[in-house]
C-alpha positions in Angstrom: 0.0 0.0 0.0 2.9 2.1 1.1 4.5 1.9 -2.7 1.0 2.6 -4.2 0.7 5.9 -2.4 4.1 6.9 -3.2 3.8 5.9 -6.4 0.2 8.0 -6.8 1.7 10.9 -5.3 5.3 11.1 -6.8 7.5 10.6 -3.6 9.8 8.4 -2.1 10.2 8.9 1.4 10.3 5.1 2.9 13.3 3.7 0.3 10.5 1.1 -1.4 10.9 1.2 -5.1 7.6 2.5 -6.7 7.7 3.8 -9.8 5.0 7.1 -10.7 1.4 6.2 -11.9 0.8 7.2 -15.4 -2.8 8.8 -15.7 -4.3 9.9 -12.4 -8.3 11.0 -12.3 -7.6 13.6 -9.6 -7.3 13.5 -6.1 -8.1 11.5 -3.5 -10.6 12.6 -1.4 -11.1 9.8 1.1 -10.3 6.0 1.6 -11.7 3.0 3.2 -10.0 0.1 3.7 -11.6 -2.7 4.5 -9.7 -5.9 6.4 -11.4 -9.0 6.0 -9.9 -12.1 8.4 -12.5 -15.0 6.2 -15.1 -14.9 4.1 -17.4 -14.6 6.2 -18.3 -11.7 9.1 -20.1 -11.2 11.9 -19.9 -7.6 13.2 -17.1 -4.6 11.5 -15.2 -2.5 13.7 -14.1 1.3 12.7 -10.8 1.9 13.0 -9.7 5.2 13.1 -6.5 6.0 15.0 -3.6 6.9 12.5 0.1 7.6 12.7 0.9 9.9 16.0 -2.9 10.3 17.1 -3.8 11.6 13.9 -7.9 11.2 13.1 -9.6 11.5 10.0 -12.9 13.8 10.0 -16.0 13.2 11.6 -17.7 12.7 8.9 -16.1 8.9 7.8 -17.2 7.8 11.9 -20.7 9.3 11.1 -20.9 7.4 8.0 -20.2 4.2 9.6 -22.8 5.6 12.3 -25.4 5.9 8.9 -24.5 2.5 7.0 -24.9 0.6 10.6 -28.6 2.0 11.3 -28.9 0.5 7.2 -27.9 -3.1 7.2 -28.0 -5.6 9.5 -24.3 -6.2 10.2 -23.5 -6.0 13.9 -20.8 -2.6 13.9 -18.5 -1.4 16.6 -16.1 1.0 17.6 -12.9 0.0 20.0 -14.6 -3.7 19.8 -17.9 -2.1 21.7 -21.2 -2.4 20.6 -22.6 1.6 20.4 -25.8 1.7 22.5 -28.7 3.9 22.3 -29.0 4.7 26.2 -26.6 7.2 25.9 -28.6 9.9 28.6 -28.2 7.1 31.1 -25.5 6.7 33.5 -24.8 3.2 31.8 -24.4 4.8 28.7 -21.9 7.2 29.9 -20.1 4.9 31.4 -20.2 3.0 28.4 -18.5 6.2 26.5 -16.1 7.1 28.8 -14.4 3.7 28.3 -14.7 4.0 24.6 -12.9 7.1 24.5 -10.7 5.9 27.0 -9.3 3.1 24.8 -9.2 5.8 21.6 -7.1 7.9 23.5 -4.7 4.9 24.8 -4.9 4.2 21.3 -3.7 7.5 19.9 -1.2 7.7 22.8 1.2 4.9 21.3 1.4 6.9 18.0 1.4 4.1 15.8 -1.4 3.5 13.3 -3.8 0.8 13.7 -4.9 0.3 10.3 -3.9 0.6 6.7 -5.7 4.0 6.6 -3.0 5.5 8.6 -0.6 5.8 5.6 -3.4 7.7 4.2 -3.8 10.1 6.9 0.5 10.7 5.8 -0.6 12.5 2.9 -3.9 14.5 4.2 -6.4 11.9 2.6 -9.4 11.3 5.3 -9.7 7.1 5.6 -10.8 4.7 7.9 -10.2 1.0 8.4 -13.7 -1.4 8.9 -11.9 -4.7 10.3 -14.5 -7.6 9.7 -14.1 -9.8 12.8 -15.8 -13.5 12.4 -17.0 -14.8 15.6 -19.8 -17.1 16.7 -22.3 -15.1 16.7 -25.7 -16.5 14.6 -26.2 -13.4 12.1 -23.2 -14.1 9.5 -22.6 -12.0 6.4 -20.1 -12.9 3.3 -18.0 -11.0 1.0 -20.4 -10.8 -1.4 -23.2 -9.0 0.5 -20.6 -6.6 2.4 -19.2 -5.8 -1.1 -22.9 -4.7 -2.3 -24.1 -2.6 1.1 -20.4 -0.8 1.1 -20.8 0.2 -2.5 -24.1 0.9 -2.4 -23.9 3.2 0.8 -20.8 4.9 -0.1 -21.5 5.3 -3.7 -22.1 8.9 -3.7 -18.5 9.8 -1.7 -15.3 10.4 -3.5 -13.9 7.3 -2.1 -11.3 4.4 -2.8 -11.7 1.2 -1.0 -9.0 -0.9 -0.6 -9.8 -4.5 0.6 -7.2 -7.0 2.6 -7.6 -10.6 2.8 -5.1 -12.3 4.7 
């Protein structure tokens, strides 16, 4: 990913051999990068933690926010489920931990996700890591490839998918 970006922008600040992309469209305005562990999901996470504490804007976390209200995949953030008591004193507690682990998080200054080369050269991204677990509600490839598309069609965006 690393050579691809340096490569699209013309640089060569790591020493990796990438050679400059003949024919760009423009810029990039955003990125999503999707890691995928099977074929199969259960819930996403957002990942949004880049290089040094670096965050991308609000608006990629209220996107995920949108496209989880949409489908029926199970989404977190920092591996918690988001709940909709938030005026109670459960739900507060249940925020201060989440922020709690993004700010441990941003404290170690390494990235968490491939978005964080990304954030390197001012491009707003976010990483949705598909966890498979044994929950009952499964999802494959196929459907998560249709409901990201189809929810993020209108966004200058480029998704970049992992498979390990």
């Amino acid at each position: 990913m690393q050579a691809w970006l340096e490569g699209y922008h013309d640089v060569n600040t790591t020493g990796i051999s990438a050679s400059p992309l003949q024919g760009r469209g423009g810029s990039i305005q955003a990125a999503l990068s999707l890691e995928l562990s099977s074929d199969v999901i259960t819930s996403l996470d957002l990942v949004l933690e880049g290089l040094n504490g670096q965050l991308p804007n609000l608006d990629l976390a209220n996107l995920f926010h949108a496209f989880c209200q949409k489908t029926n995949i199970l989404c977190t953030i920092q591996g918690k489920l988001q709940r909709s008591d938030w005026d109670t004193v459960s739900g507060y507690t249940h925020s201060v931990q989440t922020m709690l682990l993004m700010v441990l998080r941003q404290a170690s200054g390494r990235s968490w996700g491939d978005h964080g080369l990304f954030l390197r050269y001012h491009i707003e991204a976010a990483t949705l890591r598909g966890i498979n677990s044994f929950r009952q509600y499964k999802t494959d490839i196929t459907t998560l490839g249709k409901y990201v598309s189809a929810h993020w069609e209108g966004h200058v965006c480029l998704c970049v998918c992992s498979i390990p």
